[in-house]
N, C-alpha and C positions, 0 to 999 in steps of 0.2 A: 636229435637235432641234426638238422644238413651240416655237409660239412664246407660250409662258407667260410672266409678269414676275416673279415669285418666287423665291427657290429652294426655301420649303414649297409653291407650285405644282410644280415641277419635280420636286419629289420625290417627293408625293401621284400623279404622273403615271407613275414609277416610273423616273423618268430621272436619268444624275447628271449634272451639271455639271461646268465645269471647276474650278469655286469647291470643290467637295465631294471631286472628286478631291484639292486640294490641302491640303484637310483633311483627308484620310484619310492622306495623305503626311508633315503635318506630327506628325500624332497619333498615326502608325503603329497605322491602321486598316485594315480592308477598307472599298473606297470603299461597296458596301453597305451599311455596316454607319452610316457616315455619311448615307446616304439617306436609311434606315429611319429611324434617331432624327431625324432632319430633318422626316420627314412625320409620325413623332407627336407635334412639338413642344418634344420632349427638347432637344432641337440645333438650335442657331440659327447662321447666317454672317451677321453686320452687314456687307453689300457693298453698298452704294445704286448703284445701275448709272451713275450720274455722277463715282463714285469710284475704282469698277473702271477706266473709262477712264483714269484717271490710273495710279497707280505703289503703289495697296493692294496687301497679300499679305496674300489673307483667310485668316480663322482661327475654328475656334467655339468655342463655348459654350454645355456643357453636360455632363449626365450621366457622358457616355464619354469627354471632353476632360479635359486634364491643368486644374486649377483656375487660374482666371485673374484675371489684377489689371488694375484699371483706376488712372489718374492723375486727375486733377483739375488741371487747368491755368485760367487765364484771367484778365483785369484785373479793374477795380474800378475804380471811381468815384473813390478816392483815390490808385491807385497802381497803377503797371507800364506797358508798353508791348508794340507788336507783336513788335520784336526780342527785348526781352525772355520773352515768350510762345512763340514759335516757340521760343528756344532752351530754356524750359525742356519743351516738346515732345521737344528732342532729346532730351535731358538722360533724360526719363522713359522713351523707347524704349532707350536705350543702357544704364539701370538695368535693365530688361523688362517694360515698361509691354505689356501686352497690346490695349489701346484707352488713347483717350486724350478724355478730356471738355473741351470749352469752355464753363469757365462765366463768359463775361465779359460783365458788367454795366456797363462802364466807359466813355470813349470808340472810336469806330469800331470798335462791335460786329462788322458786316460785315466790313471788312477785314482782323481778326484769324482769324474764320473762314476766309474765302478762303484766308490765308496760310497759316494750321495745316493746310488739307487739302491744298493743295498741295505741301506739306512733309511729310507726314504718308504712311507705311507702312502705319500700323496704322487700327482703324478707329476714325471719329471722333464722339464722341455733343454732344447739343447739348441744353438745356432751352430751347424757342424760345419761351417767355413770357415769360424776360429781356428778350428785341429789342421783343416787343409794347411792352410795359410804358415802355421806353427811351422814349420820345418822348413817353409821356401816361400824366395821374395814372389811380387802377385804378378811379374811377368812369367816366371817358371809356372805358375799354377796352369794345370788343367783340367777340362772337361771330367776327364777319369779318375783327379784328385778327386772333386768337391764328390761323383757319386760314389767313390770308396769311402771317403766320412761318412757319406748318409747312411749307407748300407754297415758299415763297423758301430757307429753308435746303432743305429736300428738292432743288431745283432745284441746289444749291450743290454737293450732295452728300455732304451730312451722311449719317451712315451707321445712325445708333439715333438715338432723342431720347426722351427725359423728358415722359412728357404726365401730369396727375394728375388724371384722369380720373374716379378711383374716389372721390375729394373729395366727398358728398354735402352738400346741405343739412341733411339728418337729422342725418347724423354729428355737425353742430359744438356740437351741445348735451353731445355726449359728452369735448370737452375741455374744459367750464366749468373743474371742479376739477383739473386736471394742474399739475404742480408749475412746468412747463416749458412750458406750453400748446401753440401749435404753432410746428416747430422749419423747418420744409422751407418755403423761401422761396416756391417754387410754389404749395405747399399754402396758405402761407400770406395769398399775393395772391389766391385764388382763392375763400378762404373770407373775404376782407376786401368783393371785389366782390359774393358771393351775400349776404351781408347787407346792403349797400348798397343793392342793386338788389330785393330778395328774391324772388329766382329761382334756380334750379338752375343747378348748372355747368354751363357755357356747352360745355364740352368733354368732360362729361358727354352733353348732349344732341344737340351735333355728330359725336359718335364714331363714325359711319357716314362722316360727311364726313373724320373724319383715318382711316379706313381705304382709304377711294376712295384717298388720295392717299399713303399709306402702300405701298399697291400698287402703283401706279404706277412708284415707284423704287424699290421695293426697300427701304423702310427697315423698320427694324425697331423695334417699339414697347417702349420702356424704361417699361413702367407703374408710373409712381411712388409712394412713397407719405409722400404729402403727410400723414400724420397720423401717422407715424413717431416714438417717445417720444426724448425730449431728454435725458430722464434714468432712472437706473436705478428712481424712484418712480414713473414713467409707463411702464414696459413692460410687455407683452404685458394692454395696458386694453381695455377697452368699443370705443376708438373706433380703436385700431390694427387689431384684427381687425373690424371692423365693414368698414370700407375695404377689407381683405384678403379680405371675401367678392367686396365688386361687383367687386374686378378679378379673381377667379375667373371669374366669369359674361363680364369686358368679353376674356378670355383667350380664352373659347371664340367671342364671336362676331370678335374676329380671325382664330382660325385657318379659320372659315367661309369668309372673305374672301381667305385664301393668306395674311395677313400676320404673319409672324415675331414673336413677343412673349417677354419677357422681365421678370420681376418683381421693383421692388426693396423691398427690407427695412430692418429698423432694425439702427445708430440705436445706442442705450444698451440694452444688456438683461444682467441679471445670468449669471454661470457658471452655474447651473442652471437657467436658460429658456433656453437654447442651444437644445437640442436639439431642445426641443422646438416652437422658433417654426420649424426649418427645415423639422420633419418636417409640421407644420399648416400651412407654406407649402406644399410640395410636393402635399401631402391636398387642398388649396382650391383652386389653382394648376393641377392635375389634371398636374404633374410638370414643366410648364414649367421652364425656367431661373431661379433663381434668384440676384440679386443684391445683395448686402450693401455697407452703410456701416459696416464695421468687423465687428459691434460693439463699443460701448466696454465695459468689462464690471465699469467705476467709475468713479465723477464727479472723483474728488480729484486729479487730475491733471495739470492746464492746460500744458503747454509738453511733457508726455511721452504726450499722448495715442495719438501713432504705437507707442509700448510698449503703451499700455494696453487700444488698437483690436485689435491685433492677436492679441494674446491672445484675444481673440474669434473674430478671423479665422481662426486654425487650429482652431478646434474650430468654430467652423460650419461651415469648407470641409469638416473631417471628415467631417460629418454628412450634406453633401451638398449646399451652397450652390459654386455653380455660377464665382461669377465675385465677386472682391474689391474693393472700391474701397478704397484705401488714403485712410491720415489721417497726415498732416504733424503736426510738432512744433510748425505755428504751429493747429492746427485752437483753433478757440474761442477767439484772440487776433487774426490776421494775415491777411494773403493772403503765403503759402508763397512763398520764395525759394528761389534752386538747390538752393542747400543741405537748405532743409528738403524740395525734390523728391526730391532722393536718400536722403534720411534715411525716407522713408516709404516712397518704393519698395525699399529695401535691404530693412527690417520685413515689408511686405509681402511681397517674393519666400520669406524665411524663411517667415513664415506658410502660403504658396501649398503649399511644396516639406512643408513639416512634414503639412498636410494629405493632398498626392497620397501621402507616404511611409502614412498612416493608412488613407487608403483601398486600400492594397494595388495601386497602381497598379504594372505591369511595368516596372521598369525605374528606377523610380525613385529605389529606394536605392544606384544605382548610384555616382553623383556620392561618394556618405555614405562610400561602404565604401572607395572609390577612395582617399579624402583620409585615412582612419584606417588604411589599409597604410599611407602614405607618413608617416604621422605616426610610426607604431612604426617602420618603417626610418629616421627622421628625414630624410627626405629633405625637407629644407624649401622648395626650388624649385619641386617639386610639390606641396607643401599650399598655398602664396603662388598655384600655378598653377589651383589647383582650387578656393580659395575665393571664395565670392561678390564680394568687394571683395578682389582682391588687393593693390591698392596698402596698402589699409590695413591688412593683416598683414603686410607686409613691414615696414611702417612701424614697429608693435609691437614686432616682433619686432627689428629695429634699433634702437631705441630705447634697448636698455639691450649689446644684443651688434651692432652695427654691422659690425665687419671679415669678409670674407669668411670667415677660418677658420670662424667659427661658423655658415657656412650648413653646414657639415658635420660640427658640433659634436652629439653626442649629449645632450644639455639644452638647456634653456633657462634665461631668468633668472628663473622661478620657482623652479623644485630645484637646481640644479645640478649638477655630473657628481655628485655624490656620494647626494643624497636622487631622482632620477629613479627613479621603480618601471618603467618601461618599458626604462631603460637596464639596472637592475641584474636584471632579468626577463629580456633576452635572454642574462646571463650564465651561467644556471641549467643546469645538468647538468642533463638529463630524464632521463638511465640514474639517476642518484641518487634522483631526486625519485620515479620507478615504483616501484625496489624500495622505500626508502621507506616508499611507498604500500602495499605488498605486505606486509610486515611489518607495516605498524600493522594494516592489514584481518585478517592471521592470529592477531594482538596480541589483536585487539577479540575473534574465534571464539572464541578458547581463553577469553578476559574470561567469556563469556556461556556458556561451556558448564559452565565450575566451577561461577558462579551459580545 
């Protein structure tokens, strides 16, 4: 194998890796076929070559890949710890957390990360303006801060990260009037500094220097967007796509460079701009991977926004949004507990799965059809066995019929043996029901021939 640092060098090269094979394994691809979409930037593997040496089992995202959820982990200033953070790391791979984000802002930045990668399967994304920012207010920040985060996490082995690159100076006149101004904390330190200092993004104007070093390891560029609407009155405005043009342009001169990118989206955006903010990503994006925060798809909702994200999420993954970030039940009050981890990842994997079933993925509705035999045969061992959370349909389902007889009981304590249409359907003569049918059909001829 040449000695390239990429895996869209390795693939542009026409070589596969062992990363791509294991993608095509997991995706039940031909490893070609994983290549190809590798080198025209469809397909991305977040593997940072300091990661791999550990205990990753990469995976991608994109186009051809079964749609994928990310988690959102990490402290806060007011609350959590590193045990607490690793475990709910576990917490969200053992839900099917696909990748897993650190976003801690809180004490012993550094050591949270170490620990999560160390711990960590899946691959690991970071927003490294958090750590900048940690030590100094955002007039002291500079240019030589944010690329020493990039390159110290990179060194760590961080696997993607969040830069907001496409943040212009231009742009921030386009959020005077937004309902919600700006929501993305990146975006929104970045456009706090270029007004202070009145100069262009720092990381804007460095983005050769975060691609030098983007190559290097291997990471893959999460280009955020920092101007992302907050609310359903501020999408798809002036200054969301305005941003969504320059990281079109900052998309291709990554791929120039071998480095792997990946685009993220909003945010709040109504059921009728769905479709079309995925298909005018993909168009500008020039078919990159695209990644989504939800969307929310209505503001009224505070404590059930993981319902209200999600509903989003499956009709963009539909459409062809590439990879999910899930939103907890504390989004826009908290920083997320166990509970609210698996409460969003549970939403999420529905969302994911309702998606692949949409796009006509192989194989997909296998799981669906699997559990709805075993529903009409009642075999309820097997639906507990095959549904997403089996403890908690067991649970339900105990609840009100506990004793083992009734795992074998033809009802439930909805109908009962008596109103079950599935129960009293299996009892149906089909020799009665055909002729039946035969006689009313002959019934209707003779009807229509008097007429």
């Amino acid at each position: 194998m040449s000695q390239h640092s990429t895996q869209l060098q390795y693939a542009a090269a026409g070589e596969i890796t062992p990363q791509m094979a294991r993608v095509a394994e997991r995706e039940e691809l031909d490893p070609e076929t994983v290549r190809a979409e590798i080198a025209s930037g469809r397909l991305i593997i977040p593997a940072n070559h300091n990661h791999l040496a550990g205990q990753l089992d990469p995976m991608g995202i994109g186009a051809v890949a079964r749609v994928k959820i990310n988690a959102n982990i990490g402290n806060s200033p007011t609350t959590s710890s590193l045990d607490e953070e690793v475990g709910k790391l576990d917490l969200a791979v053992r839900w099917g957390a696909d990748t897993v984000m650190d976003l801690s802002t809180g004490a012993d930045i550094d050591g949270t990360r170490e620990a999560i990668l160390a711990a960590s399967t899946v691959p690991i994304g970071t927003v490294p303006i958090y750590q900048s920012i940690a030590d100094c207010d955002v007039p002291s920040l500079t240019a030589d801060d944010l690329l020493e985060a990039i390159e110290h996490q990179a060194r760590q082995g961080v696997d993607y990260m969040t830069v907001h690159c496409g943040v212009l100076l231009e742009h921030l006149p386009l959020v005077q009037h937004r309902v919600t101004g700006i929501v993305s904390r990146g975006g929104g330190l970045l456009a706090q500094w270029m007004v202070h200092h009145r100069r262009q993004n720092p990381l804007f104007e460095r983005y050769d220097d975060i691609l030098d070093i983007a190559a290097a390891y291997d990471v893959t560029l999460s280009l955020g967007d920092g101007l992302r609407p907050g609310s359903l009155a501020d999408a798809s405005d002036a200054a969301q796509f305005a941003e969504l043009e320059t990281l079109g342009e900052l998309t291709l001169r990554a791929w120039e460079r071998g480095v792997q990118v990946m685009i993220e989206g909003p945010g709040h955006i109504p059921l009728d701009q769905l479709e079309m903010n995925v298909r005018k990503q993909k168009e500008i994006c020039h078919g990159a991977p695209f990644y989504t925060l939800g969307p929310l798809v209505t503001d009224i909702a505070p404590g059930y926004d993981h319902i209200t994200s999600a509903i989003g999420a499956a009709i963009v993954g539909w459409h062809g949004t590439d990879m999910l970030c899930y939103v907890t039940p504390k989004e826009h009050l908290g920083l997320p507990n166990p509970e609210d981890v698996k409460q969003g990842m549970i939403a999420y994997r529905i969302a994911a799965h309702a998606a692949d079933i949409a796009r006509g993925r192989q194989g997909a509705r296998d799981r669906d059809d699997a559990l709805s035999r075993a529903r009409f045969e009642f075999d309820w061992e097997r639906q507990f066995e095959l549904s997403i959370d089996p403890d908690t349909a067991r649970a339900y389902h105990d609840e009100t019929l506990p004793d083992d007889y009734f795992k074998t009981a033809e009802f439930c304590a909805m109908c009962g043996p008596k109103f079950c249409p599935m129960h009293n359907f299996r009892d149906v003569d089909w020799d009665d029901v055909l002729e039946l049918a035969r006689d009313s059909e002959a019934a209707g001829s003779e009807f229509s021939a008097s007429g």
